[in-house]
C-alpha positions as CSV (number, residue, x, y, z in Angstrom):
1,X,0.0,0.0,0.0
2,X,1.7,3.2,-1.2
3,X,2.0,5.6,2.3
4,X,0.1,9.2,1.7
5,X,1.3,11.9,3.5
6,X,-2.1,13.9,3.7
7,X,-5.8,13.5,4.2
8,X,-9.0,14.9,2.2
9,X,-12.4,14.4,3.6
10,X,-15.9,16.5,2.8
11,X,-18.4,15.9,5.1
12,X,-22.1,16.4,4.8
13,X,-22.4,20.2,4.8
14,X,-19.7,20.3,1.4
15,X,-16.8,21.3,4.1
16,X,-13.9,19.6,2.8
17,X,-11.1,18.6,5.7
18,X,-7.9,18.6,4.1
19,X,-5.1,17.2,6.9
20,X,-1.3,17.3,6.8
21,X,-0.6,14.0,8.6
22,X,3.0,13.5,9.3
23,X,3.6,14.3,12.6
24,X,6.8,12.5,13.7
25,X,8.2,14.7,11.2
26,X,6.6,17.6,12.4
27,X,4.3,17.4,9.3
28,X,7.4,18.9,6.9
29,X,6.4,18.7,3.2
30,X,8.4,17.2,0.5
31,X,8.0,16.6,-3.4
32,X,5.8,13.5,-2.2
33,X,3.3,15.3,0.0
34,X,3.3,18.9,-2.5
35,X,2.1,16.3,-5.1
36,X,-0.5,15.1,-3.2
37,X,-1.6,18.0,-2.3
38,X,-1.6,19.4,-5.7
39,X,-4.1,16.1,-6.9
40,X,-6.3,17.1,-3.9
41,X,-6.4,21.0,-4.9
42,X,-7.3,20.1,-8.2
43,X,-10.2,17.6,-7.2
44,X,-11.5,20.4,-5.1
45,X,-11.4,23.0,-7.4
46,X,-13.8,21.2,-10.0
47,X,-16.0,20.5,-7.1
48,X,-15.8,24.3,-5.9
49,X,-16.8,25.4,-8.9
50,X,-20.4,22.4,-8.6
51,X,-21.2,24.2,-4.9
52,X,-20.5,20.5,-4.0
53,X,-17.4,21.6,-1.7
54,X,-18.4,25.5,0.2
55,X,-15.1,25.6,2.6
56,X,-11.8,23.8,2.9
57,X,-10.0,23.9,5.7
58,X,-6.7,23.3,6.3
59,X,-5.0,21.7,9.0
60,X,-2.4,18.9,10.2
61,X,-1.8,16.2,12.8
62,X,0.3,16.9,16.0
63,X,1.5,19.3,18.4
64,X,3.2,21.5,15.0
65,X,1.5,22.5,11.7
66,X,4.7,22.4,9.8
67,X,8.2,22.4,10.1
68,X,8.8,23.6,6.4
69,X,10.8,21.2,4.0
70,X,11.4,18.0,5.2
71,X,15.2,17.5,6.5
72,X,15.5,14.3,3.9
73,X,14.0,16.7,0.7
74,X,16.9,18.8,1.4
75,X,19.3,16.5,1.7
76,X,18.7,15.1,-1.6
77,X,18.5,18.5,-3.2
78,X,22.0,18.9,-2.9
79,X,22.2,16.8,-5.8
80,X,19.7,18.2,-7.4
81,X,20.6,20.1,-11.5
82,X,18.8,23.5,-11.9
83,X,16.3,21.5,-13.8
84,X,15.3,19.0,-11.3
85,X,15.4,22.3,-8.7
86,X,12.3,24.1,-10.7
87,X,10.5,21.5,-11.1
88,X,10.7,21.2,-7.5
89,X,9.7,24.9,-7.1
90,X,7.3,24.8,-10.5
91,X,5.2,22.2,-8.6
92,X,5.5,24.2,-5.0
93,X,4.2,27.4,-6.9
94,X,1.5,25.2,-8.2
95,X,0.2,24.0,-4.7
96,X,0.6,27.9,-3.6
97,X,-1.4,29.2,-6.4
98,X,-3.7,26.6,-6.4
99,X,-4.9,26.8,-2.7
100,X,-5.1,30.8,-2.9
101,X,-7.2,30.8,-5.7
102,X,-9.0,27.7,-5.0
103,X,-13.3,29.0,-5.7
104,X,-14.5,28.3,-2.5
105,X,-13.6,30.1,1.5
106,X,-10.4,28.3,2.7
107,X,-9.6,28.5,6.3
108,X,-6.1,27.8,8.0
109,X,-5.4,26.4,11.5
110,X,-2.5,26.6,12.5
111,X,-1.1,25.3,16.2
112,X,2.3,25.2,17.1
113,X,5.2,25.9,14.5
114,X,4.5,27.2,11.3
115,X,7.7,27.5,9.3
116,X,8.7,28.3,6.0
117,X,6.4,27.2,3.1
118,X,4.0,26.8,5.8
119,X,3.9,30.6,6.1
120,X,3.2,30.4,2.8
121,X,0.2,28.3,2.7
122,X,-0.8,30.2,5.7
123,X,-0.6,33.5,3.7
124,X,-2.7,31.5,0.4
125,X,-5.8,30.6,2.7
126,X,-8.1,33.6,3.1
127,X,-8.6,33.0,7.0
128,X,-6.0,32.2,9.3
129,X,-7.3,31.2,12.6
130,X,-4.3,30.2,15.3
131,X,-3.4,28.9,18.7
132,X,-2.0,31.6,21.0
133,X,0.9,29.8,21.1
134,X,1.9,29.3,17.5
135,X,4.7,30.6,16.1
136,X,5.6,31.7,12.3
137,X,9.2,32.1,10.4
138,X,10.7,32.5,7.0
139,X,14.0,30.6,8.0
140,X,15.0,30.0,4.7
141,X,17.6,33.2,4.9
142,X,19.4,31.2,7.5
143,X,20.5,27.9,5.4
144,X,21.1,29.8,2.1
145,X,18.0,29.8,0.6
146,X,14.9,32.5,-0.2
147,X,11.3,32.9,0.9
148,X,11.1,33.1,-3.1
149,X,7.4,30.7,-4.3
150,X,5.9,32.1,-1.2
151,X,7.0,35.6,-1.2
152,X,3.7,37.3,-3.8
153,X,1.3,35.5,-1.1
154,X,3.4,36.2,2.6
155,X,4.2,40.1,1.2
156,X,0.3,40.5,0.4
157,X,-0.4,39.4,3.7
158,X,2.0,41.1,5.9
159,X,3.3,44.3,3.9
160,X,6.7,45.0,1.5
161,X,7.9,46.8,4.7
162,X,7.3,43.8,7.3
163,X,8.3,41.2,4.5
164,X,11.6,42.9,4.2
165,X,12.3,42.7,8.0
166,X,11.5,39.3,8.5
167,X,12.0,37.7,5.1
168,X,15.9,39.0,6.0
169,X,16.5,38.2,9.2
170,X,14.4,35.3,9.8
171,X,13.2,36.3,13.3
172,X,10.4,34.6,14.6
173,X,6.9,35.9,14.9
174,X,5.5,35.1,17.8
175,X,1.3,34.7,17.5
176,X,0.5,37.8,18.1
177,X,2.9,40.0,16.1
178,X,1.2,37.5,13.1
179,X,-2.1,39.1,14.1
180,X,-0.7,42.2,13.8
181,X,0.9,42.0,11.2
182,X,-2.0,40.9,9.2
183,X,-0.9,36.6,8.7
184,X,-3.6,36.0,11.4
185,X,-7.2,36.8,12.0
186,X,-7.9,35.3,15.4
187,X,-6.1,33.9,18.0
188,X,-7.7,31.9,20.1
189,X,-6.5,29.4,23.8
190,X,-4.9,25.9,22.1
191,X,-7.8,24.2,23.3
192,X,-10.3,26.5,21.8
193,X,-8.7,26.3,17.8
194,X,-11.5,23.6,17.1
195,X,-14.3,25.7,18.4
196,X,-12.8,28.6,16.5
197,X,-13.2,27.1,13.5
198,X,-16.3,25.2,13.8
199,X,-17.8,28.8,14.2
200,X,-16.3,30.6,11.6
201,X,-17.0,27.9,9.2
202,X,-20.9,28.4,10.8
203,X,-20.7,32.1,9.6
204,X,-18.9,30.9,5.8
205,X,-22.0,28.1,5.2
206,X,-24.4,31.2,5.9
207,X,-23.9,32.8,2.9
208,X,-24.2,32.1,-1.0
209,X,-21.6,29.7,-2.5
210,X,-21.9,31.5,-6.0
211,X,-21.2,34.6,-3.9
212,X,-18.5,33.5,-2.6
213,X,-16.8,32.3,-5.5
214,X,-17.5,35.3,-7.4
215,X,-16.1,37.9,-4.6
216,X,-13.1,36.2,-4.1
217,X,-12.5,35.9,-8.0
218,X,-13.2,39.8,-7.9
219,X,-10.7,40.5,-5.1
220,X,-7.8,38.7,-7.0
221,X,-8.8,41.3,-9.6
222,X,-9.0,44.5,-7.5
223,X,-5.8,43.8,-5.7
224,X,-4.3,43.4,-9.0
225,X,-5.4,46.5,-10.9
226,X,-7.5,48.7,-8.3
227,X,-8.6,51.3,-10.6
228,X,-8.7,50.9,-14.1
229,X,-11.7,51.1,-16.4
230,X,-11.6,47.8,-16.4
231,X,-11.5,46.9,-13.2
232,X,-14.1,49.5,-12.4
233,X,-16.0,48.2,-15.4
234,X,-15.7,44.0,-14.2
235,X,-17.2,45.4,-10.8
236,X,-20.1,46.5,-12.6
237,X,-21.0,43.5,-14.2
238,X,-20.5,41.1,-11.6
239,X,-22.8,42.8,-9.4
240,X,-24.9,43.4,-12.0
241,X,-24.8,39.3,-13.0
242,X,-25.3,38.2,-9.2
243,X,-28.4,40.1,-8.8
244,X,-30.3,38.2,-12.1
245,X,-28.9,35.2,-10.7
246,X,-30.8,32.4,-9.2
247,X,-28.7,32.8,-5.4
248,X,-28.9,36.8,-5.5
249,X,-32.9,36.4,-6.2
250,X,-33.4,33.9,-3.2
251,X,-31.2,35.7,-1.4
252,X,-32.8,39.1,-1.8
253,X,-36.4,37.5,-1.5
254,X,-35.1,35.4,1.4
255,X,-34.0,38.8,2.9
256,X,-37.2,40.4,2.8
257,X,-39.3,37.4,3.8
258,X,-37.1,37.5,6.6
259,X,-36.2,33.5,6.4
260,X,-33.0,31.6,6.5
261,X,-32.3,31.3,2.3
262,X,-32.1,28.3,0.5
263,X,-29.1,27.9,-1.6
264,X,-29.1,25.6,-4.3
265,X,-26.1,23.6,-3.6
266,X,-25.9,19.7,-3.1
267,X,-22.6,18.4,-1.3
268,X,-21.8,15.0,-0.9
269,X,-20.2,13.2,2.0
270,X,-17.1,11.8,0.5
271,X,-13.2,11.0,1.3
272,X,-10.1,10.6,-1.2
């Protein structure tokens, strides 16, 4: 039986669990585990798209959310040609890009260390919900290397000015300079992190999935090009498009009959 490295399950409400599960190595990713995550990002996106999946959250096994790059990964880089090292990063960038623009709400939890890439996929999910005790670095300054496939997505979150500092020096942020930096939303006791989550992803199932999708494809556009004509002019129409739709009808009708509304979405429980 070929060993997997992660874990994807949806459940019943279309929330889709997708678990980093290699805790004796502090759930540190290598080619192996960025591929699989890659297969399960693309899976999810299709299903996104259905309303069969409305949130993913992301999360891992053990006292650590991740290390970074696994210690053996490295170690066989060294060998590595130029063209074995992008493909490497080609396929990282992938699982980056592919988790931030994923069509659904994506939710991070994050206990414990979160280091390196992990920062990174941190910085790609569009909620960040961590333990009080967590802690977040880009170490990759202190064995040679570069924050480089997870800079766009770590910058966006924190700043140029804060990415500089810590991107250079590789200090560690403690939780709550992340919350105030902008990597985290909410910080919450250790023992509270499920809780957390199970109500924010209460508040995510509340509103339109075709809603959601479209405003998060909108943002990616806005934080692009904030004011052009046609930026201005793609604002226009998706507002304009959402309220002929079938959701922004039941949702305005729902609204004014003052009910809960009823969004035409049909998830199934499933696990790959």
């Amino acid at each position: 039986m070929t060993q997997t490295y992660s874990r994807l399950t949806i459940d019943e409400r279309g929330v889709a669990w997708l678990t980093l599960d290699r805790p004796a190595v502090l759930n540190a990713f290598d080619d192996h585990l960025i591929s699989e995550l890659n297969g399960h990002l693309d899976r999810l996106a299709v299903a996104a798209e259905r309303s069969e999946v409305r949130a993913l959250v992301l999360r891992s096994e053990g006292k650590h959310f991740s290390a970074g790059a696994d210690l053996g990964w490295m170690k066989r880089m060294v060998d590595y040609t130029l063209e074995d090292n992008l493909k490497d990063s080609r396929e990282l960038s992938r699982l980056m890009h592919g988790l931030d623009t994923l069509p659904c709400p994506t939710l991070c939890r994050v206990q414990g260390a979160a280091f390196g890439g992990a920062v990174g996929l941190a910085a790609c999910c569009d909620l960040v919900i961590a333990s009080e005790k967590a802690r977040f670095c880009l170490s990759e300054v202190k064995i040679g290397l570069a924050p480089a496939v997870i800079s766009p997505y770590v910058q966006r979150a924190i700043g140029a000015r804060q990415m500089r500092r810590y991107a250079l020096t590789a200090e560690v942020m403690q939780a709550d300079t992340a919350q105030r930096l902008g990597l985290v939303h909410r910080l919450v006791e250790p023992d509270a992190l499920d809780d957390a989550v199970s109500a924010m992803l209460d508040t995510l199932l509340a509103a339109s999935p075709q809603a959601q999708r479209a405003t998060k494809a909108l943002l990616a556009i806005v934080g692009r090009d904030p004011d052009s004509d046609a930026t201005r002019e793609h604002c226009c129409r998706v507002i304009g498009q959402l309220r002929v739709s079938d959701e922004g009808q039941e949702g305005l009708a729902a609204f004014f009959d003052k009910r809960t509304p009823r969004w035409d979405h049909h998830p199934k429980d499933s696990t790959s």
